[in-house]
N, C-alpha and C positions, 0 to 999 in steps of 0.2 A: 793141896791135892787138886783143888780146881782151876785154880790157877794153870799148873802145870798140865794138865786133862786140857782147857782151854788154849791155851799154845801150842800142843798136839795138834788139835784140831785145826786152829790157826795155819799152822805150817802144811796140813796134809789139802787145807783149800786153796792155799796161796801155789802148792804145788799142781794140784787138779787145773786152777786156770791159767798159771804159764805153760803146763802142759798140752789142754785143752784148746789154747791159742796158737799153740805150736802144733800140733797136730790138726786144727783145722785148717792153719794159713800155709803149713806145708805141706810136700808130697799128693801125688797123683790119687792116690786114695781114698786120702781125706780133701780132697777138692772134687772126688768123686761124689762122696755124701754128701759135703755142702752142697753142689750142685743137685741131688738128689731128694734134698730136703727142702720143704717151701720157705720154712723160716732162712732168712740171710746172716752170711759170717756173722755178721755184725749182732745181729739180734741173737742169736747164739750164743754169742759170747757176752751180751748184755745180760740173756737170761742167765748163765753160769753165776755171774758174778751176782746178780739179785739174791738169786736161791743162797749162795755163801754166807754173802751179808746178812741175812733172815737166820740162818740159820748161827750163825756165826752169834748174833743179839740173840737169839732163844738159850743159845747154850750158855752166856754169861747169866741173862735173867735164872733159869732155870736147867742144871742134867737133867731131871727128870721129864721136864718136858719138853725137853731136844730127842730125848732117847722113845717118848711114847708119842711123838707126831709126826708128821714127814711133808716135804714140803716141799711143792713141782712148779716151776713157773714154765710160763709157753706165752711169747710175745710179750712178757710183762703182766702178766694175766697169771697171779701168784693162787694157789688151792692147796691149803693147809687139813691135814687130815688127820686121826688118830684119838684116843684119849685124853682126857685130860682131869684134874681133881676136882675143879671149883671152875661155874658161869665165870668167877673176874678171869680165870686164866684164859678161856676163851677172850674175851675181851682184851686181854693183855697180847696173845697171838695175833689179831686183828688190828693193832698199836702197832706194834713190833712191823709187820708188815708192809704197812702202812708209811711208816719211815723212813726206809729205804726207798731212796732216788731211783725214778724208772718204774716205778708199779703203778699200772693202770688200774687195774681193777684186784680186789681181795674175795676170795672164797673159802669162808673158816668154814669146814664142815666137822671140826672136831665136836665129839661129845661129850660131854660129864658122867664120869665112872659112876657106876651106880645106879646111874638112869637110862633107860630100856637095855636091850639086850645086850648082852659084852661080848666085842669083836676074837673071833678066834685067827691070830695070825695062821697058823696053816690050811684053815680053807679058804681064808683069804688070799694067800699068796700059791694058792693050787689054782683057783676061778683066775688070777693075774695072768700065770703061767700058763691055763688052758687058752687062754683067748689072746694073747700073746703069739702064740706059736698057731692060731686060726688066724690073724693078721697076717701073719708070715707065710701062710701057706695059700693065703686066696692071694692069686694074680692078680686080682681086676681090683686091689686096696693099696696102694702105696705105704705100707705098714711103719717107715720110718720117721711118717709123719706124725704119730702118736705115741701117746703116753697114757699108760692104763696103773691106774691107784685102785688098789681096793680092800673097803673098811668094811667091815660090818654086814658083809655080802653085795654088798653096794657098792658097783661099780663106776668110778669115776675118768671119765675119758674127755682128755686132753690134746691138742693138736690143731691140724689144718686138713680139710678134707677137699678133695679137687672138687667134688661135686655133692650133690645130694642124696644124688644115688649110692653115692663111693660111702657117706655115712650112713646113710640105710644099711647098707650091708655089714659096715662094723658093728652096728647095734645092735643088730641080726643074730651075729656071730654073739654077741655075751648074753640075748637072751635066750639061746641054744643051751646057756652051760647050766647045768645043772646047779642048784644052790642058790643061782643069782637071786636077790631079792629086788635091786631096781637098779635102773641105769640112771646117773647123772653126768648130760654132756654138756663140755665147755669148750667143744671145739667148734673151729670158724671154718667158714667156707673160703676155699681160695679166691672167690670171685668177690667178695664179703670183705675181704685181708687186705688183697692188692688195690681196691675203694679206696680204700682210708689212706693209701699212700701216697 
């Protein structure tokens, strides 16, 4: 059964990034949001296939904890989040990521079930959706360039911001929302990004 569940999986990421590749490197569209987004084709498609690979190795080591983590990369800059039974599987997440060619840097914010508070997916994923669709409706935020995770009421944001200001205002925006308990950011400044290149 796992086996066959991991071939599944297998098959639906192998199809995600010939798609994903297909649809960035083709049509007006998608050369729209490439264009539109800071991260390049390339790293795109870098980060698609990181995220796979991760996840692809979590769900041999472990279903349970493929299905209770979730797992974002942005520039190679991989943030693992979720549940988990036991400190080794933290540590085992942290490996696993680690592994995979192309990861700069690792962010295990996963917790040990049991100790402090236990995350409720749908206010979790209500505060995602609220701040989410506040990205998308302030003009003055380039909203495509982020990615918002959030565990435990803890907001975790992800991306490329043009400026200081442009993250100010994201941050702004999740501690607006009700619920939020903290913000953790991992996003880079575009003036920060394009340095390094």
């Amino acid at each position: 059964m796992k086996i066959v569940a991991f071939i599944c999986f297998s098959l639906f990421a192998m199809s995600f990034l010939s798609g994903c590749a297909g649809v960035i490197l083709g049509g007006a569209a998608a050369t729209g949001v490439a264009v539109a987004e800071e991260r390049s084709v390339g790293t795109i498609v870098d980060d698609a296939s990181i995220s796979t690979q991760i996840k692809g190795k979590i769900f041999e080591k472990s279903e349970p904890l493929f299905t209770d983590t979730a797992t974002t990369v942005n520039d190679g800059i991989v943030l693992i989040t979720g549940q988990v039974p036991t400190p080794d599987d933290r540590i085992e997440l942290a490996r696993i990521a680690w592994s995979v060619q192309g990861v700069k840097q690792v962010h295990n914010r996963t917790t040990v079930k049991g100790q402090g508070e236990s995350p409720s997916f749908a206010s979790d994923a209500l505060i995602t959706t609220k701040l989410k669709y506040q990205l998308l409706a302030d003009t003055k935020i380039m909203n495509i360039n982020y990615t918002v995770e959030t565990v435990g009421k803890v907001v975790y944001l992800m991306g490329v911001a043009q400026d200081q200001a442009e993250l100010d205002r994201v941050e702004a925006h999740a501690k607006e929302i009700s619920g939020v308990r903290s913000i953790v950011s991992y996003v880079q400044l575009k003036s920060a990004l394009y340095a390094k290149s």
